[in-house]
C-alpha positions as semicolon CSV with decimal commas, in nm:
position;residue;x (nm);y (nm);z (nm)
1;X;15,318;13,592;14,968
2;X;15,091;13,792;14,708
3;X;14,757;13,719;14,777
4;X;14,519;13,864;14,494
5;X;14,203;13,888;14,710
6;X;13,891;13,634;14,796
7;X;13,921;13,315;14,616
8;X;14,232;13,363;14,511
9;X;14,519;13,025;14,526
10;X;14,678;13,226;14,835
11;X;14,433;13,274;14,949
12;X;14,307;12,907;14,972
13;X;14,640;12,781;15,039
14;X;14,570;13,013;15,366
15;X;14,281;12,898;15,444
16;X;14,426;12,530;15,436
17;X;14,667;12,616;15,643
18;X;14,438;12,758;15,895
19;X;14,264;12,421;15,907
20;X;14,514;12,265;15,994
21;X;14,628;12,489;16,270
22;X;14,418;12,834;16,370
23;X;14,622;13,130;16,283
24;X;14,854;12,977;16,011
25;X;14,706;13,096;15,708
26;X;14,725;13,422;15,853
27;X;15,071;13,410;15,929
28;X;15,125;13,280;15,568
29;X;14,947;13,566;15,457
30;X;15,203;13,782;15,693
31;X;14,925;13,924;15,967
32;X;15,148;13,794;16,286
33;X;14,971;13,969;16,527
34;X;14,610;13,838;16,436
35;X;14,770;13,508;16,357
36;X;14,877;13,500;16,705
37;X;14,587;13,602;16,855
38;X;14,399;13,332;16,674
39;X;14,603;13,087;16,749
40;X;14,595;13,135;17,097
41;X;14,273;13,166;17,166
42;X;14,213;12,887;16,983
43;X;14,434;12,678;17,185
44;X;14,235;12,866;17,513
45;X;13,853;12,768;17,391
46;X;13,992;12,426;17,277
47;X;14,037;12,356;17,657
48;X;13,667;12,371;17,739
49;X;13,566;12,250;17,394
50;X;13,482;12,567;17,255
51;X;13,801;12,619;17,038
52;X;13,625;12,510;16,718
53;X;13,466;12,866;16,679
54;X;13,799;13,022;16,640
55;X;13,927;12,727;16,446
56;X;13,651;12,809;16,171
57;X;13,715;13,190;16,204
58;X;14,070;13,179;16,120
59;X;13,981;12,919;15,803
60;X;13,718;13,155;15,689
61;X;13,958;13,467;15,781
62;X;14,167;13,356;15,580
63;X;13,941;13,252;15,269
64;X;13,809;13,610;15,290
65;X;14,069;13,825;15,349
66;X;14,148;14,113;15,075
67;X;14,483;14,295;15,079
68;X;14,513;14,650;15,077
């Protein structure tokens, strides 16, 4: 998926999809490894309540992010 930087509509469809469920919008955007990681340690901190801060990282990851 093109992404044309911060703001962008792929970018916000990302960052929707990270709400949803950490790490998604990065995988839309095609960054498997990070998306992953995200998701994962999401899942991790969500077991002692603390998942929320990685929840919010991936949305705004994802808002943010600017190809190369």
């Amino acid at each position: 998926m093109a992404n044309g930087g911060q703001g962008s509509a792929g970018n916000v469809i990302a960052a929707v999809c990270s709400f949803f469920i950490p790490g998604l919008g990065q995988l839309v955007q095609g960054r498997l490894l990070l998306a992953v990681i995200m998701f994962v340690a999401a899942s991790l901190l969500w077991l002692i309540w603390l998942g929320w801060i990685i929840h919010l990282w991936s949305i705004l990851d994802a808002a943010l992010w600017k190809p190369r």
